[in-house]
C-alpha positions as CSV (number, residue, x, y, z in Angstrom):
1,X,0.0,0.0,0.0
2,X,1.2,3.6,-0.8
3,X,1.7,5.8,2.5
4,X,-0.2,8.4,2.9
5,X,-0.7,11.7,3.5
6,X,-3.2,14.8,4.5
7,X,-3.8,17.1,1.3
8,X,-6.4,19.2,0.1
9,X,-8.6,20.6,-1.9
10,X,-9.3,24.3,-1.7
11,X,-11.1,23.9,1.5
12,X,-11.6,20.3,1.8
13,X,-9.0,18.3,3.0
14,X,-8.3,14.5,2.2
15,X,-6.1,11.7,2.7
16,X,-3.5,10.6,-0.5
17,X,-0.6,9.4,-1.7
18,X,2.5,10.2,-0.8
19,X,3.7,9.1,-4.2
20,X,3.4,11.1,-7.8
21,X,0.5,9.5,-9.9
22,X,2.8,8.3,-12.9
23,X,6.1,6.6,-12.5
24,X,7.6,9.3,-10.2
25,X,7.2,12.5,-12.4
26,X,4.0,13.4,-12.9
27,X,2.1,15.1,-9.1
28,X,-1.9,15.8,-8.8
29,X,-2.5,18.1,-6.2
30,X,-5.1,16.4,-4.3
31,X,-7.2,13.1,-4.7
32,X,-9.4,12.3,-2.3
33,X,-9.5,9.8,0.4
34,X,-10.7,7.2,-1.0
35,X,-8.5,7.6,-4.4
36,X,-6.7,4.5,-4.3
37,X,-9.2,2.3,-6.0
38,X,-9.7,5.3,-8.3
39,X,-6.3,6.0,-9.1
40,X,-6.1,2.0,-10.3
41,X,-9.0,2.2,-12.1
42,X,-7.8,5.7,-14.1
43,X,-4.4,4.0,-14.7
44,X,-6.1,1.0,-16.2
45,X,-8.5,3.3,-17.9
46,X,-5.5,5.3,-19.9
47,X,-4.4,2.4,-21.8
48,X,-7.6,2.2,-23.8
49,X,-9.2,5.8,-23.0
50,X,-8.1,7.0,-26.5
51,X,-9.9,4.0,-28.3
52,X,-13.4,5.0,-26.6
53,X,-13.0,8.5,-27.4
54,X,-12.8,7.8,-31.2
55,X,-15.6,5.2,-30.7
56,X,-18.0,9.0,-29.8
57,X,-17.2,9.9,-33.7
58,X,-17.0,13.4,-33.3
59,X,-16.6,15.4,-36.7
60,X,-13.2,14.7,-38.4
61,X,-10.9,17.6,-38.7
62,X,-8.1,17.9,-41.3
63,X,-4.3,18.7,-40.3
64,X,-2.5,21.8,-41.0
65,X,1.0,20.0,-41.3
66,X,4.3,19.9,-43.7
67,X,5.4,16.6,-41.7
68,X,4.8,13.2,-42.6
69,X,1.8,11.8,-40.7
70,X,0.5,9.7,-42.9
71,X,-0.2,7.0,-40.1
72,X,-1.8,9.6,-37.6
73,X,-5.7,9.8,-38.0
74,X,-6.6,13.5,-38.3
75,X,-7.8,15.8,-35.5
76,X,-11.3,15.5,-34.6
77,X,-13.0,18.1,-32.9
78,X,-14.4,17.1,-29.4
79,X,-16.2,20.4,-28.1
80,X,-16.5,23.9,-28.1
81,X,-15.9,26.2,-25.0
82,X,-17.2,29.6,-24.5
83,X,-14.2,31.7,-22.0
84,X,-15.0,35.1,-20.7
85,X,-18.3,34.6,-19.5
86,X,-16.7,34.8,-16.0
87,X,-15.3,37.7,-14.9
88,X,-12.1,36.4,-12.9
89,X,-11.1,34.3,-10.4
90,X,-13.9,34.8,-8.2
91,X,-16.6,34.3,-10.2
92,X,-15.1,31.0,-10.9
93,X,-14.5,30.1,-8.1
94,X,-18.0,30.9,-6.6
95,X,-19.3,29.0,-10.0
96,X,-17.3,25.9,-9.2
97,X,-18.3,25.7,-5.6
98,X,-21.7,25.9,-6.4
99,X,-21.2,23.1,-8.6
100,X,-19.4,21.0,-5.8
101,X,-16.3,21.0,-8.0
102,X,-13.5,20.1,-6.1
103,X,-10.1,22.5,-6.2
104,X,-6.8,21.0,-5.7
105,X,-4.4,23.5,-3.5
106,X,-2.0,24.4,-6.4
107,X,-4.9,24.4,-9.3
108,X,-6.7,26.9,-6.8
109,X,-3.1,29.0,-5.8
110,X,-2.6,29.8,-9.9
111,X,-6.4,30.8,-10.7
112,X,-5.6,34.0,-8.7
113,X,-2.1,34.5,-9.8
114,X,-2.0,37.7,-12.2
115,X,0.1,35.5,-14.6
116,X,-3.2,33.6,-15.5
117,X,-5.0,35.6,-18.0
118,X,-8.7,35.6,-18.1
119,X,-10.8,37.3,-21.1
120,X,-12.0,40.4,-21.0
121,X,-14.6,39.5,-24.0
122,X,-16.5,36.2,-25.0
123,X,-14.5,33.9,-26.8
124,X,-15.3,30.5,-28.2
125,X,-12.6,28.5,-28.3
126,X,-12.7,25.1,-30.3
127,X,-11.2,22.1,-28.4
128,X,-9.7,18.4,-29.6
129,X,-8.5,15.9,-27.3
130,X,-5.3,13.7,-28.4
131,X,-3.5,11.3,-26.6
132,X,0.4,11.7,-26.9
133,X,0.3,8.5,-28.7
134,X,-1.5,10.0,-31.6
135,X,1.4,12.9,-31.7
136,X,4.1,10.5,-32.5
137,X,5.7,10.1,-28.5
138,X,6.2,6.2,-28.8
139,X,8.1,6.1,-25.4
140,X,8.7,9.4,-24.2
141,X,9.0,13.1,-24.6
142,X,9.7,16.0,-22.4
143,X,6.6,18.6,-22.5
144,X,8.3,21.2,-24.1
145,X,9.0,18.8,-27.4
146,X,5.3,17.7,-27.1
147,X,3.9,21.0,-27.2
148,X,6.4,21.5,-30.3
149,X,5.4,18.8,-32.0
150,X,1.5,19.6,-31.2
151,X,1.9,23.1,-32.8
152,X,4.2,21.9,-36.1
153,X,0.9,19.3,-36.6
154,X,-1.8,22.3,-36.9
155,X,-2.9,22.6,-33.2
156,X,-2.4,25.1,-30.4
157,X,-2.2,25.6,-26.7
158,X,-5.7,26.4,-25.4
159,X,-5.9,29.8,-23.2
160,X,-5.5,28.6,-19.3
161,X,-8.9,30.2,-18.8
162,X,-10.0,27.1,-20.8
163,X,-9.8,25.0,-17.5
164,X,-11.8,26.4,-15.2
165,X,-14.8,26.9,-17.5
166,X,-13.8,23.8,-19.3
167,X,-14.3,22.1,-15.9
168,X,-17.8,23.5,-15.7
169,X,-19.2,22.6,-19.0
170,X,-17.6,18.7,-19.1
171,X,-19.8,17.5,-16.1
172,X,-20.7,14.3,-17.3
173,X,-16.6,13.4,-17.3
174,X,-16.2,9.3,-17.2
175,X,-15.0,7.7,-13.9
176,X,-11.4,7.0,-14.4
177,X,-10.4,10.0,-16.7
178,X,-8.1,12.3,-17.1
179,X,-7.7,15.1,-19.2
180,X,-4.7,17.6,-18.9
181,X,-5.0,21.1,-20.5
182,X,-2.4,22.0,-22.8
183,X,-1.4,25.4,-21.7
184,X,1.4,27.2,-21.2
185,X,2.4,26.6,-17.3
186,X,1.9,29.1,-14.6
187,X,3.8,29.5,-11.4
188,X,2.5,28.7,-7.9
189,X,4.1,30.9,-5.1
190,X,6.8,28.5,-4.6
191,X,7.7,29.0,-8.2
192,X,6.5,26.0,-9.3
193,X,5.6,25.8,-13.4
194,X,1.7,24.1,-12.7
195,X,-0.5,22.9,-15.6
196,X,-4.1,22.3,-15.1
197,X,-6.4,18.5,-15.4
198,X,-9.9,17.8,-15.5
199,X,-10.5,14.2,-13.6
200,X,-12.9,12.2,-12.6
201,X,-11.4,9.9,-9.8
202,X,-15.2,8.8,-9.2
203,X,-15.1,11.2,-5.9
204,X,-16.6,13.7,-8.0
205,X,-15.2,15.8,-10.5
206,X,-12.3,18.3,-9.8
207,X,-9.8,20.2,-11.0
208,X,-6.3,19.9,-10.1
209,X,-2.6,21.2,-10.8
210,X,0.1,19.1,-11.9
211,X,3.9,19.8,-13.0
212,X,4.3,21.8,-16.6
213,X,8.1,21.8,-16.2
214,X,9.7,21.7,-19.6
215,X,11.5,18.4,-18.9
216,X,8.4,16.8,-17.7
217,X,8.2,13.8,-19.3
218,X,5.3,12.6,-21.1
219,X,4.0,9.2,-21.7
220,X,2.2,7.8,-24.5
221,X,-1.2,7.3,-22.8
222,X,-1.4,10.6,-21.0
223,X,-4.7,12.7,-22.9
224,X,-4.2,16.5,-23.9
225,X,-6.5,18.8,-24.2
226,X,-5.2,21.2,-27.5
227,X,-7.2,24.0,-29.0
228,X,-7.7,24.7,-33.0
229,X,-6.0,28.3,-33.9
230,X,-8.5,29.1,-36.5
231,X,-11.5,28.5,-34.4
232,X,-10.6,30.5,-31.5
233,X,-12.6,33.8,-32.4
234,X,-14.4,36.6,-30.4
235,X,-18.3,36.3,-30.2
């Protein structure tokens, strides 16, 4: 059994692992207490998470790419999401405690960090979601190549407002998932880059922080969140 520890989420406060979630190099700020069945099921769940999500046929979206991809199936777009219909960080955080969304510490720490841009109009922002499989990473790849590669292939990191409202619209989220926004990172007080995940941990949905160091190093089955560049557009 993993040892434990006390950790929180915004104002709740949990019992979980001492331990990263993925192989040492990958932290989630907060599952709850009891996340230990969850956590098995989600890493049992990854392996085959991207075959279900093509099994949803959402509408096939060409790529924007001089590579050769020719064994990559093209982009499909998963959802829309409307940003800016909040008006910063306490609005949304009002909007997800009314929803009994769960915070982790660090998710909640960069929300109301000036770094984190929120949008002064409405903006629709067209999402797809892509395992790092599907981008070519056959082992591994740090997430400053991943994001590279992303971009080269057409797609774009999705504003970090995306999360929170993001979070709010996916509400019917699969036990055992999770999604991690592609954003760039922002830093926690500590000075720690933080990137932001949807999950589902079957505890309830919340939304959590997790390393965006440059030399974090991504693993075929972990599931991005990316944006399309020529759908994000002003209402």
């Amino acid at each position: 059994m993993l040892p434990m520890r006390h950790c929180g989420f915004g104002r709740h406060r949990f019992v979980c692992p001492l331990e990263p979630l993925v192989r040492g190099r990958w932290w989630l700020d907060g599952p709850n207490k009891s996340c230990l069945p969850a956590l098995a099921i989600c890493l049992g769940l990854a392996a085959f998470s991207s075959v279900a999500f093509a099994q949803e046929q959402p509408i096939p979206r060409g790529l924007s790419s001089g590579l050769d991809i020719s064994t990559q199936a093209p982009f499909r777009t998963w959802r829309t999401t409307t940003i800016g219909s909040y008006k910063g960080v306490n609005a949304y955080r009002d909007a997800l405690d009314a929803a009994k969304i769960k915070i982790g510490d660090a998710a909640d720490e960069i929300l109301g960090r000036a770094a984190f841009p929120y949008a002064r109009e409405k903006t629709v922002v067209e999402l797809t979601v892509v395992s790092a499989a599907e981008l070519g990473v056959e082992s591994e790849s740090s997430l400053a190549d991943f994001y590279n590669r992303a971009e080269q292939l057409g797609l774009m990191l999705c504003p970090a407002e995306v999360a929170p409202q993001l979070r709010l619209d996916y509400r019917d989220q699969p036990f055992g998932e999770t999604l991690i926004i592609a954003m760039e990172p922002v830093n926690t007080y500590g000075g720690e880059p933080t990137i932001l995940s949807l999950v589902n941990w079957g505890t309830g949905l919340a939304l959590l922080g997790g390393t965006g160091r440059s030399d974090f190093m991504v693993h075929p089955y972990l599931r991005f969140v990316f944006a399309f560049p020529e759908r994000v557009a002003t209402e």
